[in-house]
C-alpha positions, 0 to 999 in steps of 0.5 A: 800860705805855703810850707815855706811860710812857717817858722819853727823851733829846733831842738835847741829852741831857734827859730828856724825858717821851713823856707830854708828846706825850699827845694827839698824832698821833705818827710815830716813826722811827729815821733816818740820816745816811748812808743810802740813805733819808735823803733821806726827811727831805724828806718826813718835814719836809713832813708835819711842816709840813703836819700839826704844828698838827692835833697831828702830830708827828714823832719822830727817834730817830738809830740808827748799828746798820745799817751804821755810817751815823749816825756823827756825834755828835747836834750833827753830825746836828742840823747836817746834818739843819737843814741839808740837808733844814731839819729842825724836827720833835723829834730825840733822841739817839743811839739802839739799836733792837735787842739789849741796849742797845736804847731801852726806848720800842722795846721797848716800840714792837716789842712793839705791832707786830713786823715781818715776819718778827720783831719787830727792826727791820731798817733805818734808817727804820722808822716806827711810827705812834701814835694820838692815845690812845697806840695803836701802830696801824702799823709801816712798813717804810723802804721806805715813803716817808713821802708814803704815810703820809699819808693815814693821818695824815690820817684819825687827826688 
C-alpha cells in the first residue's frame, strides 16, 4: 500500500482519491476548532500561500476525538475556518485518527511514523509530512508550529 491508495471524504462528503495529490508535497494535519492550537491555522494558511504553486499542499482532516473541541458539524468548521483564519487549503470531513473507527489513511499515515512513545496520535495538530514520491518522511508533534516546518518543506519542494 501507499498514500496514493486511499480514498477519502471531503468536506462535502465525496469521495476523494489521495492518488490525485501524486506528485506533491503534502502536510496532513488533524485540526480543531476549539483547541488551544487552532490558532496554528494562521501559519498552516500562510505556508499554503507561500508554497501551494511549488506543489505544496495542505490537507485538513477535522478530529472531535481530543476533548470534544471540534463539535461543529463540517459546514460550521468550514465557515469558522474561512472565516476567522481565511482557510483555502483542502479540508475534509470530519474524521478518527485513533481506535476502531479511526481513517484508514491514518493507519496507514501511524504505521509510517509512530510518535513517541506509540503510535496514536495524542492531540489536535499532529502533522505528518509526505515527499512528493508519497513517502511519510516526518511526524510533528502539535506543539510544533507550523513556521517550524518550513524549512523542511522548503528543501522537499
Amino acid at each position: 500500500m501507499s498514500i496514493y491508495d486511499y480514498t477519502v471524504k471531503d468536506i462535502s462528503g465525496n469521495d476523494v482519491s489521495m492518488k490525485q495529490y501524486e506528485g506533491k508535497v503534502l502536510l496532513i494535519v488533524n485540526t480543531a476548532t476549539g483547541c488551544g492550537f487552532t490558532p496554528q491555522y494562521d501559519g498552516l494558511q500562510k505556508l499554503y500561500e507561500a508554497y501551494k504553486e511549488q506543489g505544496f499542499e495542505i490537507l485538513d482532516f477535522p478530529c472531535n476525538q481530543f476533548g470534544n473541541q471540534a463539535p461543529g458539524t463540517e459546514e460550521e468548521i468550514v465557515t469558522f475556518c474561512k472565516g476567522r483564519f481565511g482557510v483555502t487549503f483542502p479540508q475534509f470531513a470530519k474524521v478518527c485518527v485513533n481506535g476502531a473507527d479511526e481513517l484508514p489513511l491514518y493507519t496507514y499515515l501511524k504505521s509510517q511514523k509512530g510518535g513517541i512513545g506509540g503510535k496514536n496520535i495524542k492531540w489536535n495538530f499532529t502533522k505528518f509530512l509526505v515527499d512528493r514520491a508519497g513517502n511519510v518522511v516526518d511526524r510533528f508533534a502539535p506543539t510544533t508550529t507550523p513556521e517550524k516546518l518550513e524549512e523542511k518543506i522548503k528543501e522537499l519542494l
